[in-house]
C-alpha positions in Angstrom: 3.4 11.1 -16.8 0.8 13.5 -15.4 2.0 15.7 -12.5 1.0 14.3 -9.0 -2.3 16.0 -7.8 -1.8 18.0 -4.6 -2.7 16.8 -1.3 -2.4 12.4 -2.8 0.0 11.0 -0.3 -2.3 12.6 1.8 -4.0 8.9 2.1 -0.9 7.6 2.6 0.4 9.0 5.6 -3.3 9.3 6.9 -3.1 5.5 6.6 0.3 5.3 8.4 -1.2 7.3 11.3 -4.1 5.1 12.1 -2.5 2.2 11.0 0.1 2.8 13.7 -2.3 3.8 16.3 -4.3 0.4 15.9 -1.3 -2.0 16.0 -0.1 -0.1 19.4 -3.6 -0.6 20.9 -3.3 -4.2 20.1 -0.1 -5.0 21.1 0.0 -3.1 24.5 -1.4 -5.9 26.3 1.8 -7.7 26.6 4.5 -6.5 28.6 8.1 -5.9 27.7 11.3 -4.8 29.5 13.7 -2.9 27.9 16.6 -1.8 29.9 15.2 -3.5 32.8 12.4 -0.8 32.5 9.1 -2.6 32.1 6.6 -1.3 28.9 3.6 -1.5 27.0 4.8 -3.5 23.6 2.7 -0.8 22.0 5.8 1.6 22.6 7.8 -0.2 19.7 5.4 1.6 17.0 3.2 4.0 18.8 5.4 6.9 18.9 5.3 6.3 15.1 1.9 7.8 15.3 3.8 11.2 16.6 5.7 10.6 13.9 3.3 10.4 11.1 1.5 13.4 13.0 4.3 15.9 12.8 4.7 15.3 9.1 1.1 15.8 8.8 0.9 19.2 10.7 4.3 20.3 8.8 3.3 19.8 5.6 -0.5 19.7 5.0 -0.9 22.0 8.4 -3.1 21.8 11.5 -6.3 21.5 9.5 -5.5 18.4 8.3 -4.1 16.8 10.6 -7.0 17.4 13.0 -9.2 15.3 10.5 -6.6 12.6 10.7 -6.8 12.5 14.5 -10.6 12.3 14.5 -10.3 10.0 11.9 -7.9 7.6 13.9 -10.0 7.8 16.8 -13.0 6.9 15.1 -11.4 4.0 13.4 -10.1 2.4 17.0 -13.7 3.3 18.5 -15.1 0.9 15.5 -12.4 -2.0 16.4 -13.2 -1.6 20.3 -17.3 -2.1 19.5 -16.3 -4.9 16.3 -13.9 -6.7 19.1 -16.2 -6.2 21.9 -19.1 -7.8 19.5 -17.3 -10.9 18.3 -16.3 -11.5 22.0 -19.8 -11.4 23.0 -21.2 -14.0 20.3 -21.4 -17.1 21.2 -18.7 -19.7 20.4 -18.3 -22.5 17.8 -18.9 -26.0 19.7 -15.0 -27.0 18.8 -13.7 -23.8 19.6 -11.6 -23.2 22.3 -10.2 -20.1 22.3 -12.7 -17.7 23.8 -10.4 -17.5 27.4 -7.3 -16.3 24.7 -9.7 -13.8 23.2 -10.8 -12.4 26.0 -7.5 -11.9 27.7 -5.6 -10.2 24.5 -8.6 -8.4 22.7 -10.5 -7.9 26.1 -10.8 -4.1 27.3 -10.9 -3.0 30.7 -13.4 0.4 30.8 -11.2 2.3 32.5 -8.2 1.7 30.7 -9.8 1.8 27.2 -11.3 5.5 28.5 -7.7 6.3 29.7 -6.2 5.8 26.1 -9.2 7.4 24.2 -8.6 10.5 26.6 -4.7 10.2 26.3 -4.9 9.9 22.9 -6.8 13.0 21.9 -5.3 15.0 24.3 -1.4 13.7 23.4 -2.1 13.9 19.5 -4.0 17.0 19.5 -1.3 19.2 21.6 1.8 17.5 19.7 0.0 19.0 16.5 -0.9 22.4 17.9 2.7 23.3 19.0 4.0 22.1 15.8 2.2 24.3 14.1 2.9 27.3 16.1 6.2 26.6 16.4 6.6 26.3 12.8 5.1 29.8 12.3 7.6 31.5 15.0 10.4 29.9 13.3 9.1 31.0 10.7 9.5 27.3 9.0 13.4 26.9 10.0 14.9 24.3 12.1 12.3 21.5 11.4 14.1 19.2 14.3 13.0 21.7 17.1 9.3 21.5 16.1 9.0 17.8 16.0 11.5 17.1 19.3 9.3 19.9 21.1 6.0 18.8 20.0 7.1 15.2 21.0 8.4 16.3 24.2 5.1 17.9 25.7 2.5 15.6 23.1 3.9 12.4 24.5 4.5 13.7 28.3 0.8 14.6 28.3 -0.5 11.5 26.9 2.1 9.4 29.6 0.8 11.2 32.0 -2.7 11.2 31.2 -2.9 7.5 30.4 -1.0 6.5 33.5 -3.2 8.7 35.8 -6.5 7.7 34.7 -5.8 4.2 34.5 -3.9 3.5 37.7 -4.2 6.3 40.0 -6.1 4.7 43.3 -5.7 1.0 42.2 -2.7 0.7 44.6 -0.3 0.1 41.6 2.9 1.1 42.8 5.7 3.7 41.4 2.9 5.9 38.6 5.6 8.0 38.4 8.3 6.3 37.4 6.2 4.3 34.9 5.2 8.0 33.4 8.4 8.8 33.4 9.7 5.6 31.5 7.1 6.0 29.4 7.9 9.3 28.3 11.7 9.1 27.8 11.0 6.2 25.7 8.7 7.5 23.3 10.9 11.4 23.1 13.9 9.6 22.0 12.4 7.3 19.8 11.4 10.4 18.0 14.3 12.2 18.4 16.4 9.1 16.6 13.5 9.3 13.8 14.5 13.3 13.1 16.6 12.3 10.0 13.5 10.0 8.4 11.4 12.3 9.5 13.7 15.0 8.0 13.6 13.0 4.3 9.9 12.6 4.9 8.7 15.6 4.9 11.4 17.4 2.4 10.2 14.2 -0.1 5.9 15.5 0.5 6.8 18.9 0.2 8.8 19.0 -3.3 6.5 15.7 -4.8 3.1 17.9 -3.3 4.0 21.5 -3.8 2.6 22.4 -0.5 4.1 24.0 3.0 1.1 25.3 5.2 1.5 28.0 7.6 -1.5 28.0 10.0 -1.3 31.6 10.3 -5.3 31.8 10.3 -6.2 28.2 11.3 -8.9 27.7 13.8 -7.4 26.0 16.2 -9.8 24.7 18.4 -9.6 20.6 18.2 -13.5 19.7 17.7 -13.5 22.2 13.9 -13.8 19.4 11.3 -14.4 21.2 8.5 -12.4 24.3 9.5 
């Protein structure tokens, strides 16, 4: 069997990322309590998109993962215009659904600008401190990288999100739901550490690459750097 060329489960974990980020964006619209804390049904697979992002950074490095980003937010924009689209058209005689589609594919503006903003901003500093972090620890202690990066990646895009889609609608408690938010998503991540642990060990070894973005460009609108 030919060796594996470098950089093929690339696609795969690329795939993972956005495929993740589009099933969270979908599913948000219902609401779920958990603990008698009530969230987003996107936060039972969204954080895997943090996930997926730290194993990008670690292995293939920041470079690559900004790609993946862009990539992932491209891919939503197209299912927010697609969805938007076959909303607009007019319905089949017999059908009756339109009110259903509307209320679980429908997007408020402000909310969908929120998560676009959120997103970019969560994703893009969860990579950035990976990568830096991997290079003062000079590629030891994997689990403080990915908690850390979670930590202040998903705290940001909480924050963010909750903010700009609520702040002056007179919903109450922001805070709190920020905070719920956050402390979800951290320890969902922090009980992922050993998969993410296998993960990433698994790329390396199978890839035979371990970037150190020692002279990356770092600034988060390079797509070719």
């Amino acid at each position: 069997m030919p060796p594996r060329a470098p950089g093929r489960l690339l696609t795969i974990v690329a795939a993972l990322f956005v495929t993740s980020l589009l099933t969270a964006n979908i599913i948000a619209v219902k609401l779920i309590t958990v603990a008698g804390v009530v969230l987003p049904a996107g936060v039972v697979i969204f954080p895997l998109s943090y996930l997926f992002g730290d194993i990008l950074t670690e292995v293939y490095g920041y470079a690559e993962t900004r790609r993946v980003i862009w990539l992932g937010f491209f891919c939503n924009l197209l299912m927010v215009v697609a969805i938007v689209i076959g909303g607009a058209l007019p319905s089949a005689g017999f059908w009756t659904g339109q009110a259903a589609y509307e209320a679980i594919l429908g997007f408020a503006p402000r909310l969908l600008g929120a998560s676009f903003v959120a997103y970019l901003i969560g994703e893009f500093a969860n990579s950035y401190v990976l990568a830096k972090l991997k290079i003062a620890t000079s590629g030891r202690w994997l689990w403080t990288r990915t908690v850390s990066s979670t930590v202040i990646g998903q705290g940001l895009d909480s924050a963010i999100f909750v903010v700009l889609a609520f702040i002056g609608t007179g919903v109450p408690g922001l805070v709190g739901v920020i905070l719920a938010q956050w402390v979800f998503k951290s320890a969902y991540e922090i009980i992922a550490t050993p998969l993410t642990y296998l993960v990433v060990n698994y790329l390396k070894r199978v890839e035979g690459v371990d970037i150190f973005d020692r002279d990356t460009n770092f600034s988060p609108i390079v797509l070719n750097g």
